[in-house]
N, C-alpha and C positions, 0 to 999 in steps of 0.2 A: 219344430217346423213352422214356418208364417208361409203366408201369401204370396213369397215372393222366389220359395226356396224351388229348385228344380231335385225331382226324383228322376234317378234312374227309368228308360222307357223300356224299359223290358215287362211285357205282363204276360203273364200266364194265363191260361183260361181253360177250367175243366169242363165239360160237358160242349166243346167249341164245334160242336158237327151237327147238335140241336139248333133248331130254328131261331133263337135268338142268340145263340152260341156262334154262327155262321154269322149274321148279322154284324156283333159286338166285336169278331174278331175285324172284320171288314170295315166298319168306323173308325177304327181305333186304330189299325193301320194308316187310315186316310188322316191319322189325327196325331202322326209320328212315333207311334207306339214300334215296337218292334216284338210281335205278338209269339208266342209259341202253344198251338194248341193240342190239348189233352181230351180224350175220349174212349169209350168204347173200340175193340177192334173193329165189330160190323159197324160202327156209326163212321170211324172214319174211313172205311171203306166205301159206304154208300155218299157222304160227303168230302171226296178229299180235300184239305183245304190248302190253301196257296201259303203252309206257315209251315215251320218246323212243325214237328208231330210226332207224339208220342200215342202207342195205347196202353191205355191202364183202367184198372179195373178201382172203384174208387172205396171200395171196400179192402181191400189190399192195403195194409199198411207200407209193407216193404215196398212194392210196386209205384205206391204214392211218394216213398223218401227219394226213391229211384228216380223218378218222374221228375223231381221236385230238382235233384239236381244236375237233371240233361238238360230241362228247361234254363237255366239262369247260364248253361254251358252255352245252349245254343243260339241264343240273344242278348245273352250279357247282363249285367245286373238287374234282378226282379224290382221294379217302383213298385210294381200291381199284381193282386191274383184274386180272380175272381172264379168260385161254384159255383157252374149252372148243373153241375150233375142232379138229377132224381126224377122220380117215378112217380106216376099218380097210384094209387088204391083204387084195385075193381069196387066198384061202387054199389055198398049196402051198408045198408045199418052197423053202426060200431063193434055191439054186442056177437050181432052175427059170422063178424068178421075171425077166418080160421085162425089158429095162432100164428102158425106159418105164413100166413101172409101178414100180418101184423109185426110177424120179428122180420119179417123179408124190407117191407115197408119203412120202416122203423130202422132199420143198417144201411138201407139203400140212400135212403137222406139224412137221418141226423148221424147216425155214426159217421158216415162217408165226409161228412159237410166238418167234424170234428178231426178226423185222420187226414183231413186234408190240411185244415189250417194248421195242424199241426206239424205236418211236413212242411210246408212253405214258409212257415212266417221264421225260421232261421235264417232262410235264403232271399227274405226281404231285404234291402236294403232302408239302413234311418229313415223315418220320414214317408215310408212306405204304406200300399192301404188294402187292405182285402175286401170285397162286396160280398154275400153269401145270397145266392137264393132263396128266399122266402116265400109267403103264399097271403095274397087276401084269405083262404082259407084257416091259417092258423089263428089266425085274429077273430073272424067272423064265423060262425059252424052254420054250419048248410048239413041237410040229412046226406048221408051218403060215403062224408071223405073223412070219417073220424082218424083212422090212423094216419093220411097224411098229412089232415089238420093237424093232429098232435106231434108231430115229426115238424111241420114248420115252425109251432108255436117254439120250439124248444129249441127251433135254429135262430129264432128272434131273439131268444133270451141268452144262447148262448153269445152271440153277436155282442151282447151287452158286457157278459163277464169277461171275453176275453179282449176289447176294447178299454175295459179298466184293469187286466192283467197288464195287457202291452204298451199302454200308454208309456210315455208319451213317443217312444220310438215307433211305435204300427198306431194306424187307424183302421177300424174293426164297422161295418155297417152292411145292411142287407136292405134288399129290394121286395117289396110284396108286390107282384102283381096280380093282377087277374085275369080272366079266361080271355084269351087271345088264341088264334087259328094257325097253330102249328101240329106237328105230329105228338108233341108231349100229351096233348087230350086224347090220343088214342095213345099212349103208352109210353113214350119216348122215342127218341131219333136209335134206333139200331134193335131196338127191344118189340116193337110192333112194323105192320104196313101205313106209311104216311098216308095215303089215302082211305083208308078204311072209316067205315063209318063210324058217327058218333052219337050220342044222345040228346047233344045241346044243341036248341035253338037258333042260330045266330040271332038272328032276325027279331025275335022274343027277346033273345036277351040284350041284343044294342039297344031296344024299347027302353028296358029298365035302367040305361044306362045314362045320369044324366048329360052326358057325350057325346048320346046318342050314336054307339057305334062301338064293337070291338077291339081292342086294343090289336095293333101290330108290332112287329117284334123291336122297329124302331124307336115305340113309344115305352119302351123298357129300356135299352140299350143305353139310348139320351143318357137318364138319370144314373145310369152305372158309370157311363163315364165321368160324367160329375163328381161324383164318390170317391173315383181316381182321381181326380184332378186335384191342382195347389187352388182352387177355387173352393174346393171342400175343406181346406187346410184344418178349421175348426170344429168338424163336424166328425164324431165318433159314437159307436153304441146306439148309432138310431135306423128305426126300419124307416125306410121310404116306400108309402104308400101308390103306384098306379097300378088305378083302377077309373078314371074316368069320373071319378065321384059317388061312384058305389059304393063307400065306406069312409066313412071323414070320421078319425080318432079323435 
């Protein structure tokens, strides 16, 4: 693929009823995409979205292949597929944390994020690119998010391996961002109340940020589409960091 080549605008997007999920699908329309979005039952019931729609469970492998090929049915050949699906970890200490939510944690993002690209990237077409959700978390440990930290870190690296599996027919890249004000901080979009309180700061932490300000779901979005795009054409197996400057690799 070069610079100059056109992919299919068919993308898919799991997790599309979360707060940057609704977003990305909404750009990306505005941007000629021809979107079909994948979520939770309750998420896309609380968000219906204006795309084709599927619900699937993203631990579900058979659900995911199903998924995988209603999606490329109902908008025509897959360019893009991007996971936003996953869950944070109730927040405590790594040690403390029960098994059951650490195997819970741990299936919910990296297995999910692996049964996923594995369903899709058939029904890519040449040339084609996947984004994965990642986390300034897996990069950087903070006390608190050991299992999801270790759940992202291993969605970075998979992003790696299978970017040099797929080459040069797929491109393989993930997004880290950081804490921005959607419902994923209280749980996820269908999994908790989007209102419900939280623990973090804002205010304290735009401080820290040299940005000075929390990330919005936009300033995620942007760089995913980039990913997609014949503008990324050369660029595979790398996390993209936003975070405002909170963490420069």
């Amino acid at each position: 693929m070069n610079d100059k080549t056109e992919t299919p605008r068919g993308l898919a997007v799991l997790g599309a009823a979360g707060g940057i999920g609704r977003d990305l699908c909404e750009a990306a329309s505005a941007r000629g995409w021809q979107v079909a979005a994948l979520d939770l039952p309750a998420s896309l019931e609380r968000h219906a979205p204006p795309h084709p729609s599927r619900a699937v469970d993203a631990t579900d492998a058979a659900a995911l292949d199903a998924a995988a090929a209603r999606a490329r049915d109902a908008v025509g050949p897959l360019g893009g597929f991007v996971n936003l699906a996953g869950f944070m970890s109730p927040h405590a200490p790594l040690a403390e944390a029960p098994e059951a939510i650490f195997k819970e944690v741990i299936e919910g993002n990296l297995t999910g994020t692996f049964l996923a690209a594995r369903a899709f990237a058939p029904r890519l077409a040449d040339g084609g690119a996947m984004v994965f959700a990642g986390s300034g978390l897996g990069h950087m440990a903070r006390p608190g998010f050991g299992p999801y930290g270790a759940a992202k870190a291993a969605i970075a690296q998979m992003a790696k391996q299978m970017a040099l599996e797929w080459a040069p027919r797929l491109r393989v890249n993930c997004v880290a961002p950081s804490a921005f004000d959607t419902a994923f901080l209280r749980g996820g979009t269908g999994r908790a109340e989007e209102d419900a309180p939280i623990g973090l700061d804002f205010d304290a932490y735009a401080q820290a940020v040299p940005m000075k300000r929390i990330a919005q779901a936009r300033d995620v979005t942007g760089p995913i589409l980039f990913l997609l795009s014949c503008d990324a054409a050369y660029v595979t197996g790398q996390t993209l960091h936003v975070n405002g400057g909170t963490f420069m690799p």
